[in-house]
Every structure is written in structure tokens, then in C-alpha cells.
VEXDREN-2710 file (C-alpha; in Angstrom, 1 decimal):
% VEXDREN-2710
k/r/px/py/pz
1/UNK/158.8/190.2/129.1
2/UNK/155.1/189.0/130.0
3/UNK/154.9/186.3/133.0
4/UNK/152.9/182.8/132.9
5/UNK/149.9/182.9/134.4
6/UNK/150.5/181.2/137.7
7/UNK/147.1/179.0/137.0
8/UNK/149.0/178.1/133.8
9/UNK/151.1/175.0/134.3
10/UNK/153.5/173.4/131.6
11/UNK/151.6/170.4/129.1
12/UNK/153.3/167.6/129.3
13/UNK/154.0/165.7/126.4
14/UNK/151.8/163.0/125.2
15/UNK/152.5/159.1/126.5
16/UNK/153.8/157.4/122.9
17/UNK/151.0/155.2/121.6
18/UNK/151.2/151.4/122.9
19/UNK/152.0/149.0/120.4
20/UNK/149.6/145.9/120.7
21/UNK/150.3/142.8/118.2
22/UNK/147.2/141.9/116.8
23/UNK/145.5/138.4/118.5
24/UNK/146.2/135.8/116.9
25/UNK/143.1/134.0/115.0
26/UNK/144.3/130.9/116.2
27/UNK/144.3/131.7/120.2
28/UNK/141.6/129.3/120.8
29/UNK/142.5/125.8/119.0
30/UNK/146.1/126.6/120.2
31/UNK/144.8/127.6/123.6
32/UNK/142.9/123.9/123.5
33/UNK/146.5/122.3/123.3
34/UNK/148.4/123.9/125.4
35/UNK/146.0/122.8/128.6
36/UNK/147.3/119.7/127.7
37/UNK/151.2/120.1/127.8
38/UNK/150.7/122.8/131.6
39/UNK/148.3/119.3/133.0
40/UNK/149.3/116.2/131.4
41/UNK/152.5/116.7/129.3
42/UNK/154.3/115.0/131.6
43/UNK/152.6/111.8/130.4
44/UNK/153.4/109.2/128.3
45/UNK/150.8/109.0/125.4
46/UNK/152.9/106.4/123.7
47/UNK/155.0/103.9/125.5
48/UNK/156.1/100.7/123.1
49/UNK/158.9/98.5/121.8
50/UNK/160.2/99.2/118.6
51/UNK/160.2/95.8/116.6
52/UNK/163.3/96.5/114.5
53/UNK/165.6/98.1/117.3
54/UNK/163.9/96.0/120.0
55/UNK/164.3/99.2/122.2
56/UNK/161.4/100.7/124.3
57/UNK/160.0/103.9/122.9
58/UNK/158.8/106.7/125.3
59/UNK/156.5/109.6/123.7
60/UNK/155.1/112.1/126.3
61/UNK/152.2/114.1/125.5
62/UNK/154.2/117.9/125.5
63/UNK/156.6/115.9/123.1
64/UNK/154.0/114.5/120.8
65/UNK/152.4/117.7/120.5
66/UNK/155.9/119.5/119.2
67/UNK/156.3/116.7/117.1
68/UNK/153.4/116.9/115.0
69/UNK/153.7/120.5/114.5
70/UNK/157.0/120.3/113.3
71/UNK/156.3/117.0/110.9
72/UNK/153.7/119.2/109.0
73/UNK/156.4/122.5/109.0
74/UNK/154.1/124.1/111.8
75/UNK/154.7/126.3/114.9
76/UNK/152.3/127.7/117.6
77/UNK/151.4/131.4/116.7
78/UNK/150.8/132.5/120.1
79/UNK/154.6/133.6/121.6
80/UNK/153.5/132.6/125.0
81/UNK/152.2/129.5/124.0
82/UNK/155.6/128.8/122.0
83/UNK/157.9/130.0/124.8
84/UNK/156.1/127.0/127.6
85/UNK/155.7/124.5/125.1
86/UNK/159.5/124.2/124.0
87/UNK/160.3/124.9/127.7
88/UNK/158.1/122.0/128.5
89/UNK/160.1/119.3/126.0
90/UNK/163.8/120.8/127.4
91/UNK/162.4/119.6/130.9
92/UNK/160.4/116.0/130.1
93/UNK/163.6/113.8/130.4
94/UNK/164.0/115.4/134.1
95/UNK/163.4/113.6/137.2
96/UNK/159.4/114.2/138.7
97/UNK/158.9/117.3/136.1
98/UNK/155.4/118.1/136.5
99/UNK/154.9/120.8/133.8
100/UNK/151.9/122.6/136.3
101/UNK/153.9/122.8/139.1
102/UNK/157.4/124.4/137.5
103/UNK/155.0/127.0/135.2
104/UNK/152.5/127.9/138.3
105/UNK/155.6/129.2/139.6
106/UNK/157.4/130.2/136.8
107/UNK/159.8/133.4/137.8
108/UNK/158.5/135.1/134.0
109/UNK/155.1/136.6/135.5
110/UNK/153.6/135.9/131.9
111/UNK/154.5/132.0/131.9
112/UNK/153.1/131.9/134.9
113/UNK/150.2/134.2/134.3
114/UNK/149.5/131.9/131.4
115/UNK/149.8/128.8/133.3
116/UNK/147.6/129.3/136.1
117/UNK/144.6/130.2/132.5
118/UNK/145.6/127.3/131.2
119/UNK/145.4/125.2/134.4
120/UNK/141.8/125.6/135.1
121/UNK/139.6/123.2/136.7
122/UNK/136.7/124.7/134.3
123/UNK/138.5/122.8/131.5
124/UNK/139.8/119.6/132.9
125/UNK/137.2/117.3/131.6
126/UNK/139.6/114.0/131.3
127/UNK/139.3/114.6/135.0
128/UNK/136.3/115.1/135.8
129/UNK/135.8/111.6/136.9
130/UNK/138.4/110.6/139.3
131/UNK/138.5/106.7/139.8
132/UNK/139.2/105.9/143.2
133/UNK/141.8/103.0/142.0
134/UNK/141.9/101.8/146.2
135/UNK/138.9/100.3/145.3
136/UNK/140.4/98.3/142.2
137/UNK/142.6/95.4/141.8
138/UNK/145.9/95.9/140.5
139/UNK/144.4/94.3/136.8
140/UNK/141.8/96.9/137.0
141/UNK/143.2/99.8/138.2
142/UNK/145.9/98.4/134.6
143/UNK/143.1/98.8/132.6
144/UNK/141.3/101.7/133.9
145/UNK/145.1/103.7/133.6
146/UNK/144.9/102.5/129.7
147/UNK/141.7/103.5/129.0
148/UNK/142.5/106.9/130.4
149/UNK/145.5/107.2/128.3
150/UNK/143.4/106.3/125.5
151/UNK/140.9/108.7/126.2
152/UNK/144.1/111.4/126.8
153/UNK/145.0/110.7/123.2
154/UNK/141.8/110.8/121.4
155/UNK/141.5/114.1/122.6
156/UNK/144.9/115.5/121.9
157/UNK/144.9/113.5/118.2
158/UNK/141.1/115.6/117.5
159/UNK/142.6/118.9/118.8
160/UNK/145.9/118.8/116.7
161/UNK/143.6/117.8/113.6
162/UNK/141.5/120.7/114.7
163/UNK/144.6/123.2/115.1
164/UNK/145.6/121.8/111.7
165/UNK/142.1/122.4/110.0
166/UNK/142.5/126.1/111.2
167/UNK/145.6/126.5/109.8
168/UNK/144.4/125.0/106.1
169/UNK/141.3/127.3/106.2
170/UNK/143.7/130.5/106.5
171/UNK/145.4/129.0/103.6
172/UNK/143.2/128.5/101.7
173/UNK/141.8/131.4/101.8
174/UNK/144.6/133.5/101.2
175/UNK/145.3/130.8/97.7
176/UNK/141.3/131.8/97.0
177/UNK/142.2/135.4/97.5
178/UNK/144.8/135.4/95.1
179/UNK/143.6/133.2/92.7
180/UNK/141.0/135.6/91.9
181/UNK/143.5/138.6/92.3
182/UNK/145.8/137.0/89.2
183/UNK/142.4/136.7/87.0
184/UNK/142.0/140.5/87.6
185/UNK/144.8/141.2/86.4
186/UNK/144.5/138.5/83.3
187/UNK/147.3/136.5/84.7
188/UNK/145.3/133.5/84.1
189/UNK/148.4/131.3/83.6
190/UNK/149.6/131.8/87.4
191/UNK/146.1/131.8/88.4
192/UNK/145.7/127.8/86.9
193/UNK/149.1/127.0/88.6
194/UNK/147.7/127.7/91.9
195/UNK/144.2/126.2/91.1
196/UNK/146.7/123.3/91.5
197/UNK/147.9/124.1/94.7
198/UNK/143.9/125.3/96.1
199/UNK/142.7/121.3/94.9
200/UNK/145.3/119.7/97.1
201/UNK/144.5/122.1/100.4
202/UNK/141.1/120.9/99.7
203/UNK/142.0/117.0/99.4
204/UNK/143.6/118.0/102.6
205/UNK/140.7/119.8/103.9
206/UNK/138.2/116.4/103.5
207/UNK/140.6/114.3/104.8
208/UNK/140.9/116.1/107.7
209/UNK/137.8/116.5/108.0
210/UNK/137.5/112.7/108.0
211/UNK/139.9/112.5/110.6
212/UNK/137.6/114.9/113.2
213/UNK/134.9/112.9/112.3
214/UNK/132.7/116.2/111.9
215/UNK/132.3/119.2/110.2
216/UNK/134.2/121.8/112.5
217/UNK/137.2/122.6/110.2
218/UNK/134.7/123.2/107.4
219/UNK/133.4/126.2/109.3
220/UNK/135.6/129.8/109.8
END
């Protein structure tokens, strides 16, 4: 029986091929929202009476943000992203939760990972003018909290639209896409149907557009 060369050592076998998930097209608008529920979703974007019940009504930024998603049948496509905003709502009706805090130090390396990206100073532009409220009276440091808050929701209300717009875009192109796949094929009856579906994502499309006050959703 012939030997093995001694210089001749035994291949190993190949390392199976990673499996990646694709990025999501939507990392960016989603990534826009989620700075807001790791820095200020502890906050109460809303805070009123309700006239009928008479009761006070409490609506914290991480809260309002899950809200609107799920009102128009929506969820974040980032798993990340999903996984630290529904933690954040569980925890908003806790005593001194500060969503930054309990994800900086997050035991799930990724949460925290994520958090300390999304937690950037780089992107904090709602504070990048601290008022120095010692200097105010208790009416003015009042209105100079409101007008924050304000400020916090303008921004968040824009974003969501924006998220929203991204989603309707991907829509509608995958409607266009077909339409034009069913009058290949001469199925020009389904094609009309949908026609009827593609004219309502594009109502949708200018009034969200309205809403934003610009063209960015327009664009993809």
C-alpha cells in the first residue's frame, strides 16, 4: 500500500456558506425612528383630558410610534429595530424607564450594539440647543418645555409620514409591476381591477406628500 506524502496533510472541508438576509430597503427611514424611541420614548408626546371620559390621557413617544404603525396594518422591517421597539412599550408604564439607559446595557449584545448606533450625539439635533431653564422662570421654562415637545412631535409626525411614503412607493411599484405583467399576458380584465387599487396608492401618495410638506416620498 503506497504512504501519504508526509508534506501532504488532510483538506479540510469547506466552512458552509453564511446565510446573510438581504438589508432591508427601509433601514434608513426606520433607522430615523427608532433614534427616537432609544432617546426620547420615554416622553410624553401627548398628554390631555379626554372630554367624554373626563380622564387624563398619557401617549409617550415609543407608544405613539407602535401605534401608528399598527393603525395603518404596518410593522418595522428591520428585526432589531422590531425586537427594542416592542421592548420599549412593555417597559413605558415602569417607574424612571429611560429607554437609553436599560438598551445601552442591554444583556442581548445586538440590542445593545444597536442602541449605542442609534444613541448618537451626531443625530440628536432636538438637542442640540440645551436651554439652561436656571435661568428661566417657572412660566418660561413651561413654555420652553412645550415648545420642545412640539418640536419632538413635528419631527416624529414627518418621519412616520416619511416611513409611510417609503412603504407606498414599494407598493406601488410592485401594483405597476404587475399591472403591466397581466397585459402581457392579455389579462386585461385583472389588469383594470388593479388600475383601481394603483389610483388609490396614488391619492395616498399626494396626500402624503401633502402631509411632508415636500417632495421626498415622490423620489425612490
Amino acid at each position: 500500500a503506497s504512504e501519504t506524502p508526509a508534506s501532504e496533510t488532510p483538506q479540510s472541508p469547506a466552512p458552509a456558506p453564511v446565510h446573510r438576509e438581504a438589508p432591508s430597503p427601509y433601514h434608513a427611514v426606520e433607522e430615523a425612528l427608532m433614534r427616537y424611541v432609544v432617546t426620547v420614548g420615554e416622553h410624553a408626546l401627548y398628554d390631555y383630558t379626554d372630554e367624554e371620559t373626563g380622564e387624563r390621557v398619557v401617549i409617550r413617544t415609543a407608544e405613539y410610534i407602535l401605534q401608528e404603525l399598527q393603525r395603518d396594518g404596518l410593522s418595522l422591517t428591520v428585526p432589531i429595530f422590531r425586537t427594542i421597539l416592542d421592548e420599549a412599550v412593555t417597559h413605558l408604564n415602569e417607574p424612571d424607564f429611560r429607554p437609553e439607559i436599560y438598551f445601552l446595557s442591554h444583556p442581548d449584545a445586538e440590542v445593545s450594539r444597536a442602541a449605542m448606533r442609534l444613541a448618537d450625539d451626531r443625530y440628536r439635533s432636538l438637542d442640540a440647543s440645551p436651554i439652561d431653564t436656571e435661568q428661566l422662570t417657572a412660566d418660561e421654562q413651561e413654555e420652553a418645555h412645550r415648545k420642545r415637545m412640539k418640536e419632538l412631535e413635528r419631527a416624529v409626525v414627518h418621519d412616520l409620514f416619511a416611513l409611510k411614503g417609503a412603504y407606498l412607493l414599494r407598493r406601488i411599484a410592485d401594483v405597476n409591476l404587475r399591472i403591466k405583467a397581466l397585459q402581457s399576458e392579455g389579462r386585461i380584465d385583472e389588469a383594470i381591477e388593479l388600475m383601481k387599487e394603483q389610483k388609490q396608492l396614488n391619492e395616498i401618495k399626494v396626500a402624503l406628500s401633502r402631509e411632508l410638506g415636500e417632495r421626498i416620498i415622490l423620489k425612490m
